[in-house]
HTML snippet that shows the backbone in 3Dmol.js (N, CA, C, O; Angstrom):
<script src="https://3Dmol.org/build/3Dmol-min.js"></script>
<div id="view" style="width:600px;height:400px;position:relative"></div>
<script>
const pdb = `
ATOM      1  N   UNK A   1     -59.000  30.431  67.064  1.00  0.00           N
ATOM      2  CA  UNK A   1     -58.481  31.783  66.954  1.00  0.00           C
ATOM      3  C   UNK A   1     -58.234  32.335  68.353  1.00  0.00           C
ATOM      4  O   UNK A   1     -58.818  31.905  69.348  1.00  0.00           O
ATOM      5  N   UNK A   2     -57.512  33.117  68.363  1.00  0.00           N
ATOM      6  CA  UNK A   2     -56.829  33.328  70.039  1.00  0.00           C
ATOM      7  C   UNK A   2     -57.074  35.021  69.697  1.00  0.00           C
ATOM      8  O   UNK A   2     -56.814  35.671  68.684  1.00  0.00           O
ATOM      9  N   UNK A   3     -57.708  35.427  71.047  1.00  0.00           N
ATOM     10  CA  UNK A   3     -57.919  36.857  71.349  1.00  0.00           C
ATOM     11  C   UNK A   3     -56.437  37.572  71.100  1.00  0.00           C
ATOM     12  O   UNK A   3     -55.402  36.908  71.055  1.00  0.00           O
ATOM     13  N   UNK A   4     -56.490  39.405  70.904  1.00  0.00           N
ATOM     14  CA  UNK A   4     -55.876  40.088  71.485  1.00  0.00           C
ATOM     15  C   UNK A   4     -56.022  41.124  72.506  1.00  0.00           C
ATOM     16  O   UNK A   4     -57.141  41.580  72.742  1.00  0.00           O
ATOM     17  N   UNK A   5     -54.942  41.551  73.158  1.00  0.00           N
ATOM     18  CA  UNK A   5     -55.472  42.670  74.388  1.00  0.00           C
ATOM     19  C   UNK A   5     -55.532  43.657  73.383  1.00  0.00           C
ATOM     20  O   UNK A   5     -55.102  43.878  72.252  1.00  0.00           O
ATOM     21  N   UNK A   6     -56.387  44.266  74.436  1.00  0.00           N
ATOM     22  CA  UNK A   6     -56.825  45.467  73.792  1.00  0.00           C
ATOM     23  C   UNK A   6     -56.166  47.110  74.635  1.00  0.00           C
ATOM     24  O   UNK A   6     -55.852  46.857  75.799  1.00  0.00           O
ATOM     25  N   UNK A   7     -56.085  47.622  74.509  1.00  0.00           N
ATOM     26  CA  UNK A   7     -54.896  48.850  75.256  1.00  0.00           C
ATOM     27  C   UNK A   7     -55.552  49.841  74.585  1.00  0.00           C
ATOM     28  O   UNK A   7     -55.937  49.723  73.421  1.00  0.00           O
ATOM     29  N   UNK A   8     -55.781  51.360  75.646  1.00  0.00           N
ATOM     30  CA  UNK A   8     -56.129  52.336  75.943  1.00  0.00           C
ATOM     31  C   UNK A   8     -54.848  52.866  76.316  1.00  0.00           C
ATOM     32  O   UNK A   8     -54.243  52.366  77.264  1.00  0.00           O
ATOM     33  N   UNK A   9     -54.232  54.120  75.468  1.00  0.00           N
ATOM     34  CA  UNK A   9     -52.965  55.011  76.172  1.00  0.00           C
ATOM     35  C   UNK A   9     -53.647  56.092  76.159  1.00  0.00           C
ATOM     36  O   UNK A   9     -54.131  56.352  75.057  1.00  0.00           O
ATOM     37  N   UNK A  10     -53.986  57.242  77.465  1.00  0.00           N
ATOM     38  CA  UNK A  10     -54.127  58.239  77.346  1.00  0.00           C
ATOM     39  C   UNK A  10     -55.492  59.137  76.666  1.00  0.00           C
ATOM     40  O   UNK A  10     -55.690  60.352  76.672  1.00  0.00           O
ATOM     41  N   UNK A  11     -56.297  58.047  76.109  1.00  0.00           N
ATOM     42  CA  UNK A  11     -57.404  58.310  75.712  1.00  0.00           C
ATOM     43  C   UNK A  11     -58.295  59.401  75.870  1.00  0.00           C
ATOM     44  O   UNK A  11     -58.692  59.726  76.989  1.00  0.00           O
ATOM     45  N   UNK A  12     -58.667  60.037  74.763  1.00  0.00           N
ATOM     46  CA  UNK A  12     -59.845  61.182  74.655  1.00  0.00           C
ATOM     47  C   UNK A  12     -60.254  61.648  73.960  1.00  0.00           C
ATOM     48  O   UNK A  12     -59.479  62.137  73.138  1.00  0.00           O
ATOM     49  N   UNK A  13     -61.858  61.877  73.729  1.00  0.00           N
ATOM     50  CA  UNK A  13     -62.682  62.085  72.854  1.00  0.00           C
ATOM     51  C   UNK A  13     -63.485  63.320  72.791  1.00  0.00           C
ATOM     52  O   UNK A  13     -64.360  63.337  73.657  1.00  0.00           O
ATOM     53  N   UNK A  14     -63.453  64.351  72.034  1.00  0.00           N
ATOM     54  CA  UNK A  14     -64.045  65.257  72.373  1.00  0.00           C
ATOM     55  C   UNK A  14     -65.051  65.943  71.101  1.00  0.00           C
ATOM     56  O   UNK A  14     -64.814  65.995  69.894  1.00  0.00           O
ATOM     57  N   UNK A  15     -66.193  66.414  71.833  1.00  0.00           N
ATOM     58  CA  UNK A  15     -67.033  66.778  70.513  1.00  0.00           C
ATOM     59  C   UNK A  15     -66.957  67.954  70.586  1.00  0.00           C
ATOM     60  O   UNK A  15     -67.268  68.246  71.741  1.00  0.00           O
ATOM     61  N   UNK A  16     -66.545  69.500  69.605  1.00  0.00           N
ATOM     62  CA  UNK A  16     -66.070  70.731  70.435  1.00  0.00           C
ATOM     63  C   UNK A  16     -65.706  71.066  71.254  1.00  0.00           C
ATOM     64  O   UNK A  16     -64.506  70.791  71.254  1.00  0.00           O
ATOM     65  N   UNK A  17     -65.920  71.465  71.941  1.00  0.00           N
ATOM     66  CA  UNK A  17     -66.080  72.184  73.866  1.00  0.00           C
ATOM     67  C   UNK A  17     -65.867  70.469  74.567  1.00  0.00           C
ATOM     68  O   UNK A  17     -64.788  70.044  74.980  1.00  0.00           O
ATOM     69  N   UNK A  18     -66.881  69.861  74.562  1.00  0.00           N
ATOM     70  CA  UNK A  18     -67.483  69.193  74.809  1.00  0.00           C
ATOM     71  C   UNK A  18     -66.398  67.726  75.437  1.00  0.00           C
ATOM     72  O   UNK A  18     -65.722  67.303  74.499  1.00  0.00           O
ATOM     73  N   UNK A  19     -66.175  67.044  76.593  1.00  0.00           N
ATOM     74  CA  UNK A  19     -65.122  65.524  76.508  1.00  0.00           C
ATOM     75  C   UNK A  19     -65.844  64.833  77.148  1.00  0.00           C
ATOM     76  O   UNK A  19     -65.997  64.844  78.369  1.00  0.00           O
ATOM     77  N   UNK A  20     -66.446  64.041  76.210  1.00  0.00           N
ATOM     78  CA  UNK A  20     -66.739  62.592  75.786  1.00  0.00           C
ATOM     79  C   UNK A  20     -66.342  61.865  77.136  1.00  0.00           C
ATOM     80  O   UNK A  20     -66.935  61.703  78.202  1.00  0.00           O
ATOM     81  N   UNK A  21     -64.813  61.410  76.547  1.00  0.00           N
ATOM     82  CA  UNK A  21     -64.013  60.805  77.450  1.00  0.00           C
ATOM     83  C   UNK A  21     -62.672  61.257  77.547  1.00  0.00           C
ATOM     84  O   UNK A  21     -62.052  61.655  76.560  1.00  0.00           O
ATOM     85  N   UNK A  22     -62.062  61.200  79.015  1.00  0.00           N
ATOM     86  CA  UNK A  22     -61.102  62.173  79.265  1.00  0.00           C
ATOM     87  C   UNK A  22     -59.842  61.211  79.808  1.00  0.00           C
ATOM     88  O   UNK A  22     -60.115  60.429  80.719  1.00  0.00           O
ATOM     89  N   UNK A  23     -58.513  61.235  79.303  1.00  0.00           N
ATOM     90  CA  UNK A  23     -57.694  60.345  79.270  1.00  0.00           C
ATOM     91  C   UNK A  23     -57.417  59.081  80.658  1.00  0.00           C
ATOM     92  O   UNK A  23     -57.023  58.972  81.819  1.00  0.00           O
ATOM     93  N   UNK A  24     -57.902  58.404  79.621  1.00  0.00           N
ATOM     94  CA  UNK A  24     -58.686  57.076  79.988  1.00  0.00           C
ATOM     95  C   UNK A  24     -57.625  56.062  79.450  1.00  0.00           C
ATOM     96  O   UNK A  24     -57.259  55.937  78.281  1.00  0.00           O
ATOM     97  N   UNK A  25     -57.245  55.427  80.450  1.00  0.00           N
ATOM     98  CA  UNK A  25     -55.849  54.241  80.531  1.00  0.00           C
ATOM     99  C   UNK A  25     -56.421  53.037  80.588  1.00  0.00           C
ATOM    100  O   UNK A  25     -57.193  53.087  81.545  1.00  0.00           O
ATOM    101  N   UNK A  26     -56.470  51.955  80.078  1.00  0.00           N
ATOM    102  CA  UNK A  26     -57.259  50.432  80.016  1.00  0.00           C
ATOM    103  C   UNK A  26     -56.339  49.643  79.539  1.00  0.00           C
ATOM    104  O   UNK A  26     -55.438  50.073  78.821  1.00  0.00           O
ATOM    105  N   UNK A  27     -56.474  48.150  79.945  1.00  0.00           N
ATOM    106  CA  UNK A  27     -56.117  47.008  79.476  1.00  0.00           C
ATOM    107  C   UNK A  27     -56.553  45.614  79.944  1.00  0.00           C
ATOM    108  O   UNK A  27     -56.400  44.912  80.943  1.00  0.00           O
ATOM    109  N   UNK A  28     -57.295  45.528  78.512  1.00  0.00           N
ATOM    110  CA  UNK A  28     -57.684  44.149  78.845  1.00  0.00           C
ATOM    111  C   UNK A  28     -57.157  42.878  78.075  1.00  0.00           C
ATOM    112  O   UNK A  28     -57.411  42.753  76.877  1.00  0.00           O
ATOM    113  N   UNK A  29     -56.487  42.019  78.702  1.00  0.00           N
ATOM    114  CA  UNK A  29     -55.537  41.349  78.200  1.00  0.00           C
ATOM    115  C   UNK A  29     -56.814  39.825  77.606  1.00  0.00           C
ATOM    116  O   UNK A  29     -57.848  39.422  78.139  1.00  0.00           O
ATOM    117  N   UNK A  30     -56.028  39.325  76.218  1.00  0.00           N
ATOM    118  CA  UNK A  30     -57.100  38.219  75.498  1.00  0.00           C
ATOM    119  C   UNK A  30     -57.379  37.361  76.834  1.00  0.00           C
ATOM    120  O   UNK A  30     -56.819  37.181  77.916  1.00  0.00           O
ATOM    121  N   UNK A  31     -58.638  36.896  76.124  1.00  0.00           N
ATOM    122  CA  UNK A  31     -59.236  36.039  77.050  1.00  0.00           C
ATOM    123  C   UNK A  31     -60.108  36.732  78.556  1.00  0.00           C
ATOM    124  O   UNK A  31     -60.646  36.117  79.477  1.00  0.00           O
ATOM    125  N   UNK A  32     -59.972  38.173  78.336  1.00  0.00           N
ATOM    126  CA  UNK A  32     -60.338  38.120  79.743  1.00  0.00           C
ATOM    127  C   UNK A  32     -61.463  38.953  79.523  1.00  0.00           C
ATOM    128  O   UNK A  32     -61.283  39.779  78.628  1.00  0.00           O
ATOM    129  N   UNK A  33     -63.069  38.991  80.326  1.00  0.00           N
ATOM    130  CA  UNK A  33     -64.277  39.475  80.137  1.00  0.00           C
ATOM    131  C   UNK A  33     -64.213  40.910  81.104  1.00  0.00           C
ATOM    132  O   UNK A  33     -63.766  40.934  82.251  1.00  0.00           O
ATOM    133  N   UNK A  34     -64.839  42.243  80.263  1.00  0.00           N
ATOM    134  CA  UNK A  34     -64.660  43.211  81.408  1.00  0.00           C
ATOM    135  C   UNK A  34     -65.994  44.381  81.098  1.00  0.00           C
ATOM    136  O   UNK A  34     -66.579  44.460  80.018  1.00  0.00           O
ATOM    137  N   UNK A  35     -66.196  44.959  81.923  1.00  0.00           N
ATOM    138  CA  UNK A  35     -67.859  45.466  81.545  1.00  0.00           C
ATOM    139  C   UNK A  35     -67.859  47.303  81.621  1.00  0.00           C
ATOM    140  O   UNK A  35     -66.716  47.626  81.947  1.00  0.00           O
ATOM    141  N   UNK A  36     -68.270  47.892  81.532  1.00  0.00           N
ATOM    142  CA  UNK A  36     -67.840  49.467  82.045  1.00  0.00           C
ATOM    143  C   UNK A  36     -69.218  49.498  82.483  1.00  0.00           C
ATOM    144  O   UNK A  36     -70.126  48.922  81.884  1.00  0.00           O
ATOM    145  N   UNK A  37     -69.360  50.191  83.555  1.00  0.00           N
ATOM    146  CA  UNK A  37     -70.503  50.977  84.624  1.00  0.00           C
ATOM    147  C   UNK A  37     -70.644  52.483  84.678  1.00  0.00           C
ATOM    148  O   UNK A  37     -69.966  53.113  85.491  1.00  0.00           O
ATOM    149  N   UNK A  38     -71.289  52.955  84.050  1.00  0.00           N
ATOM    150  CA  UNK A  38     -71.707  54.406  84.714  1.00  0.00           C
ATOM    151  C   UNK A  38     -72.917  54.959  84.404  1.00  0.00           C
ATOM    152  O   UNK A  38     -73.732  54.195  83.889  1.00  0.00           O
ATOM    153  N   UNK A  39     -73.198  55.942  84.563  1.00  0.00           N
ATOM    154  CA  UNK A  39     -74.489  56.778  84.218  1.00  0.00           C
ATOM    155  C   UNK A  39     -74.596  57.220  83.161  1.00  0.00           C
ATOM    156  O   UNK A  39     -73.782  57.528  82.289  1.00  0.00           O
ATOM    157  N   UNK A  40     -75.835  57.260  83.255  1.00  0.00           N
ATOM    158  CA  UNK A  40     -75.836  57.945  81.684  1.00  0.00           C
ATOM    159  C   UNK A  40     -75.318  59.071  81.135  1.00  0.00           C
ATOM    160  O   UNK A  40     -75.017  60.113  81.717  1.00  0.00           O
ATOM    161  N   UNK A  41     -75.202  58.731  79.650  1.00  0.00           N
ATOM    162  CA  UNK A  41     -73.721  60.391  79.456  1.00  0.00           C
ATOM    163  C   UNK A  41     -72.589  60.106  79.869  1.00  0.00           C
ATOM    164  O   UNK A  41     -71.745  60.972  79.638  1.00  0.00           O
ATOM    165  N   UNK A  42     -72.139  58.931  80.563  1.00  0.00           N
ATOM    166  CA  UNK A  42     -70.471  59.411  81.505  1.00  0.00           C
ATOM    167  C   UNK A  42     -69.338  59.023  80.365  1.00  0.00           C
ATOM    168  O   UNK A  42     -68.132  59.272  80.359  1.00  0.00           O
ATOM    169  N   UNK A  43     -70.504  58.033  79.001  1.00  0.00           N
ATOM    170  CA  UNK A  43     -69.124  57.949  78.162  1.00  0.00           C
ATOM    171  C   UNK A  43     -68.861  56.797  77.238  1.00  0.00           C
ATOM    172  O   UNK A  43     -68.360  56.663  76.122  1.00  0.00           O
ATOM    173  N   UNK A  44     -69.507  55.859  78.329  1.00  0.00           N
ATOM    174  CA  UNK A  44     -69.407  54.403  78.046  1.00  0.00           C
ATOM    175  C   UNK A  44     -69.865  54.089  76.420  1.00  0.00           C
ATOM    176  O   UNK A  44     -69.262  53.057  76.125  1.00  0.00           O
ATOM    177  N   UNK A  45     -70.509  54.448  75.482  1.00  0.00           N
ATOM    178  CA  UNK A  45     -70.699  54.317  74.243  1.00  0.00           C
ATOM    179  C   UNK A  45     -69.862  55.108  73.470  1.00  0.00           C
ATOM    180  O   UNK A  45     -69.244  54.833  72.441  1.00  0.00           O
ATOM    181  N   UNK A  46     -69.938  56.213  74.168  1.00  0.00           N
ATOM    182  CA  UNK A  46     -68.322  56.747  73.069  1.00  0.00           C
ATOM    183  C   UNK A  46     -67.108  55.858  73.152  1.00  0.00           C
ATOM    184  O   UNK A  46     -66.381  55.722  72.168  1.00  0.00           O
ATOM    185  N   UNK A  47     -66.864  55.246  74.297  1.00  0.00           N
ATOM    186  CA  UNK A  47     -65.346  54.130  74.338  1.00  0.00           C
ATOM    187  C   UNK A  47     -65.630  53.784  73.754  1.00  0.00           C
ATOM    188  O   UNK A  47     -65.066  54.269  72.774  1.00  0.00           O
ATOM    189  N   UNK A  48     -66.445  52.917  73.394  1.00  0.00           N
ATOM    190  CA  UNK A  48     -66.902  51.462  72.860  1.00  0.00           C
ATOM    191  C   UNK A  48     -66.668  51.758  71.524  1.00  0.00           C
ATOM    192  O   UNK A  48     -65.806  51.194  70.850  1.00  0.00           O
ATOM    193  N   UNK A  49     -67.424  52.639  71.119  1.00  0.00           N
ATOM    194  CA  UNK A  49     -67.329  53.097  69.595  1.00  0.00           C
ATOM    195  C   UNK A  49     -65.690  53.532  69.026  1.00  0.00           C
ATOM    196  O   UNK A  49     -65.053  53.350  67.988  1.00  0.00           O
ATOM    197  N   UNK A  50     -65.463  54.154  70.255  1.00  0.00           N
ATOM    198  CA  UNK A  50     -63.887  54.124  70.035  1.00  0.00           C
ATOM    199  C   UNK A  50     -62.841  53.421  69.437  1.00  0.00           C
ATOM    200  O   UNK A  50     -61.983  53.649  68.584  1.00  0.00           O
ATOM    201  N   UNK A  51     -63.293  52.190  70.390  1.00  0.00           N
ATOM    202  CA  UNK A  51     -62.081  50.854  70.317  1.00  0.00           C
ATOM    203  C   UNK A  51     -62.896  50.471  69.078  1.00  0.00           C
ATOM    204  O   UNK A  51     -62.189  50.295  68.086  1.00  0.00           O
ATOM    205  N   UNK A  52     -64.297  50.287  68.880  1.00  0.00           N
ATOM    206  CA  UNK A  52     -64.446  49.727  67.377  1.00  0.00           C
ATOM    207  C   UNK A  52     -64.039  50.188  66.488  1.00  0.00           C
ATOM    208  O   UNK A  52     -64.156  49.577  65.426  1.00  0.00           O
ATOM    209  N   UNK A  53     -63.386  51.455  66.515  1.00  0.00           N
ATOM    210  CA  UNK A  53     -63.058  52.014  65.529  1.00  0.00           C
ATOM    211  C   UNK A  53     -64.100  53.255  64.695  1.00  0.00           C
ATOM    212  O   UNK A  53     -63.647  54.100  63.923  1.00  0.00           O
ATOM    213  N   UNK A  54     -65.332  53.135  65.009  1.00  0.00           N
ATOM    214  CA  UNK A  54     -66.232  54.033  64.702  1.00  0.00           C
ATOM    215  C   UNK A  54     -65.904  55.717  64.800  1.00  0.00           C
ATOM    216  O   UNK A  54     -66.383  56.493  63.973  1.00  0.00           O
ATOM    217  N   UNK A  55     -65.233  56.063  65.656  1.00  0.00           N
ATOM    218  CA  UNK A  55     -64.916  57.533  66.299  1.00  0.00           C
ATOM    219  C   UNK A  55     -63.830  57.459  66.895  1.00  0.00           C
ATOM    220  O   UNK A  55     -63.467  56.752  67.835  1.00  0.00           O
ATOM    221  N   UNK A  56     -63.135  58.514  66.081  1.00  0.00           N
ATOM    222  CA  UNK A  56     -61.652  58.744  65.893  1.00  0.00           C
ATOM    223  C   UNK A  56     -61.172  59.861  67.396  1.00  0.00           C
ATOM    224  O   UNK A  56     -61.403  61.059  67.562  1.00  0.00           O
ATOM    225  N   UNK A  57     -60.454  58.879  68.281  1.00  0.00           N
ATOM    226  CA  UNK A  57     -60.055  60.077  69.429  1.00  0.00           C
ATOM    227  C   UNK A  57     -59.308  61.099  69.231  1.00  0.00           C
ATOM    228  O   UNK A  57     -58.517  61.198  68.293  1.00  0.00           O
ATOM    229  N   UNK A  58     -59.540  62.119  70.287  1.00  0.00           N
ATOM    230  CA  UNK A  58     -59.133  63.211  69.921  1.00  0.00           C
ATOM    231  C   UNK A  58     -57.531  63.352  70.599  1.00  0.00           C
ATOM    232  O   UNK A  58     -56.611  64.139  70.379  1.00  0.00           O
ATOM    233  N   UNK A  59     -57.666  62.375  71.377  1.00  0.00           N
ATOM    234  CA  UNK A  59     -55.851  62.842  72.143  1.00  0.00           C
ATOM    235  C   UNK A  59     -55.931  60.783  72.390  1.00  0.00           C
ATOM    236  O   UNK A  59     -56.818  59.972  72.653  1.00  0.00           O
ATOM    237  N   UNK A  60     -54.418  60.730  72.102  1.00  0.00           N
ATOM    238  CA  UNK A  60     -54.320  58.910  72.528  1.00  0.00           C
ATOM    239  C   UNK A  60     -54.256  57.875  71.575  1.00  0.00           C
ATOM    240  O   UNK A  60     -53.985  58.223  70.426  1.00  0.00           O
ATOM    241  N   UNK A  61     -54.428  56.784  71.780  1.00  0.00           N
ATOM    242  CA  UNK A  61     -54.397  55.704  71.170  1.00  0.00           C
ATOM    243  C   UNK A  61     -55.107  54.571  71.648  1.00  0.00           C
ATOM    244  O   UNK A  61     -55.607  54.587  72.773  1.00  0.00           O
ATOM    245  N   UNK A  62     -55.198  53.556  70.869  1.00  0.00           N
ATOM    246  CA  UNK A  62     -56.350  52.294  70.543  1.00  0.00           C
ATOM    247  C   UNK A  62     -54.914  51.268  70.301  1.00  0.00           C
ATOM    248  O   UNK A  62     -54.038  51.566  69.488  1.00  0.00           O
ATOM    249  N   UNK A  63     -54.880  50.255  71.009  1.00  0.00           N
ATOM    250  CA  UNK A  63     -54.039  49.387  70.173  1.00  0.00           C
ATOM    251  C   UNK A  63     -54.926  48.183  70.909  1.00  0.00           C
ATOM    252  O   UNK A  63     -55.383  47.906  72.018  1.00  0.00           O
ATOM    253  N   UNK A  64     -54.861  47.621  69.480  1.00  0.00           N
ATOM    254  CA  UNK A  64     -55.248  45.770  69.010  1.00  0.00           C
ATOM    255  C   UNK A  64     -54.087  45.043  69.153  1.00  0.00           C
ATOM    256  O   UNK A  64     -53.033  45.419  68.638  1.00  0.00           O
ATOM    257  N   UNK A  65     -54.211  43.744  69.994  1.00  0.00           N
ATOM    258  CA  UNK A  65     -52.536  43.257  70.065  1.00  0.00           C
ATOM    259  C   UNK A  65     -51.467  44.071  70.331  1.00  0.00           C
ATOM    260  O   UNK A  65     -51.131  44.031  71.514  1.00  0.00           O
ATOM    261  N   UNK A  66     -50.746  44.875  69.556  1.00  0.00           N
ATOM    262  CA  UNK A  66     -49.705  45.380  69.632  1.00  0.00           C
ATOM    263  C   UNK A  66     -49.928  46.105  68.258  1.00  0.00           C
ATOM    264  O   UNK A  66     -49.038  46.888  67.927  1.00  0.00           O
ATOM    265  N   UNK A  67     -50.969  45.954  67.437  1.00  0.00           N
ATOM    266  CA  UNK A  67     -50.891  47.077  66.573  1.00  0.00           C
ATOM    267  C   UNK A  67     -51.658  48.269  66.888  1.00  0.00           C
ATOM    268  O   UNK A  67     -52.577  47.986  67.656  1.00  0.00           O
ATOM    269  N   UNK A  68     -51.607  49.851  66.485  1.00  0.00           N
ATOM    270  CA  UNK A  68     -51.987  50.712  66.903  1.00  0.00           C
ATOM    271  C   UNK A  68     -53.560  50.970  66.069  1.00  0.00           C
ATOM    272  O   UNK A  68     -53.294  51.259  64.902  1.00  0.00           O
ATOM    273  N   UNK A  69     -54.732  50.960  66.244  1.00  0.00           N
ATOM    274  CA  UNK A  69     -55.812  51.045  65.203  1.00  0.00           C
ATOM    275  C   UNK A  69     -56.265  52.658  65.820  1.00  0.00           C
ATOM    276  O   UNK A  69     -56.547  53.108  66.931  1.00  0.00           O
ATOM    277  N   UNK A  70     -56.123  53.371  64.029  1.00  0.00           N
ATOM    278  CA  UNK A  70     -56.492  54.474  63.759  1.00  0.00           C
ATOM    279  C   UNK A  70     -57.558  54.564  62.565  1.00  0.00           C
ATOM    280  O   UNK A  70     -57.812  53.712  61.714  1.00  0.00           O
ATOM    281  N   UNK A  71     -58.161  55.963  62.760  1.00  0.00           N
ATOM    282  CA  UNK A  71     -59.283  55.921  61.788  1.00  0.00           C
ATOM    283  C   UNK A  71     -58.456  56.492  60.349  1.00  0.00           C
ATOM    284  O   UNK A  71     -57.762  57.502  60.465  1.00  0.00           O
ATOM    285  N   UNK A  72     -58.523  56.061  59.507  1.00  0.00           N
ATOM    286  CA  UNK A  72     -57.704  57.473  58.338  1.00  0.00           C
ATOM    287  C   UNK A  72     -59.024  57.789  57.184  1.00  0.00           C
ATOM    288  O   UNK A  72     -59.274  57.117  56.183  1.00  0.00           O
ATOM    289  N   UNK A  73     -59.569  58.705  57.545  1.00  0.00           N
ATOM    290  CA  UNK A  73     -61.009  58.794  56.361  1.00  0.00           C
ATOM    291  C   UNK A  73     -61.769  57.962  56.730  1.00  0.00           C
ATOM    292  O   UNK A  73     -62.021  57.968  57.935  1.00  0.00           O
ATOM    293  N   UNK A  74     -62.401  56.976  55.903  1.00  0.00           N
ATOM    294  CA  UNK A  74     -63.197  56.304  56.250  1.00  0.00           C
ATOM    295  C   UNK A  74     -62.560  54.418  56.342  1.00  0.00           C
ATOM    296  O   UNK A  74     -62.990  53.337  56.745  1.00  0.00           O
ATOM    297  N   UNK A  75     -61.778  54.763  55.928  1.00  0.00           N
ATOM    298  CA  UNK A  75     -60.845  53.478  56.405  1.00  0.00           C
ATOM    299  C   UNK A  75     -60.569  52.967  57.317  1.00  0.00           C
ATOM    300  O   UNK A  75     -60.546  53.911  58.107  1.00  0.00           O
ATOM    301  N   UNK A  76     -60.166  51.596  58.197  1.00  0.00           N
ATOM    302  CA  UNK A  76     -59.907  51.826  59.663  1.00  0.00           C
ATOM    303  C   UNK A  76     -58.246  51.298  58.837  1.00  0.00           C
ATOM    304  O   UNK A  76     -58.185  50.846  57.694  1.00  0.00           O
ATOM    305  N   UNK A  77     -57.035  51.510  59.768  1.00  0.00           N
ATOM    306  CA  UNK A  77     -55.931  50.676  59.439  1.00  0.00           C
ATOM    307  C   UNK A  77     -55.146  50.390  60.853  1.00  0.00           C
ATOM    308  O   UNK A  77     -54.907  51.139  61.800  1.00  0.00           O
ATOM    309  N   UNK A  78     -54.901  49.281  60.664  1.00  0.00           N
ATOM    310  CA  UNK A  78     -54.090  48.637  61.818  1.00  0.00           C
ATOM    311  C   UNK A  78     -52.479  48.736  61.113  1.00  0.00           C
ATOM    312  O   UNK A  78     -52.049  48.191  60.096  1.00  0.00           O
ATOM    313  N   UNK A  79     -51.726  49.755  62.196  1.00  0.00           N
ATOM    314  CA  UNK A  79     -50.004  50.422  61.793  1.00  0.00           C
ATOM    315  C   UNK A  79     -49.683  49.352  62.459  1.00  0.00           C
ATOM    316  O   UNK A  79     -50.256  48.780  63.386  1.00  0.00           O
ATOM    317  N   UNK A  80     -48.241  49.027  61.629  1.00  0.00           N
ATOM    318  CA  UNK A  80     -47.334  47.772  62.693  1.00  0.00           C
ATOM    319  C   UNK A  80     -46.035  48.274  62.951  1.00  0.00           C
ATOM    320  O   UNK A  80     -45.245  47.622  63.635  1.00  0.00           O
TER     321      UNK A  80
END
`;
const viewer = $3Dmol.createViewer("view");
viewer.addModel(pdb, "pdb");
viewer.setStyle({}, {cartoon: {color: "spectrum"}});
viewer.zoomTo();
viewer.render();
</script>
């Protein structure tokens, strides 16, 4: 099975008042290993949860390969 990249456009997450993460540009193309660093709080588990699909951003997009993955309810769906 062969990886896909994974792509961050513009990314952001916000809990009220409150940003998570603030538009945040990434790409990590298949095959390639990449780690995030920061302090605590700066975010790094909200991405993560992000791209899994767990927590739906508030401004941006998630794309798998070239499809766009959004949350709709409790569904995840990959648009083509």
């Amino acid at each position: 099975m062969h990886g896909q990249k994974i792509e961050l456009i513009n990314l952001s997450v916000k809990y009220g008042n409150f940003t998570a993460v603030q538009s945040t540009n990434l790409e990590v193309k298949a095959g390639e290993f990449f780690s995030i660093l920061g302090p605590s709080g700066c975010g790094k588990t909200t991405l993560l949860r992000t791209i899994s699909g767990f927590i739906k951003p508030s401004k941006g997009q998630v794309l798998i390969g070239e499809k766009i993955w959004q949350i709709l309810s409790r569904e995840i769906v990959l648009q083509h």
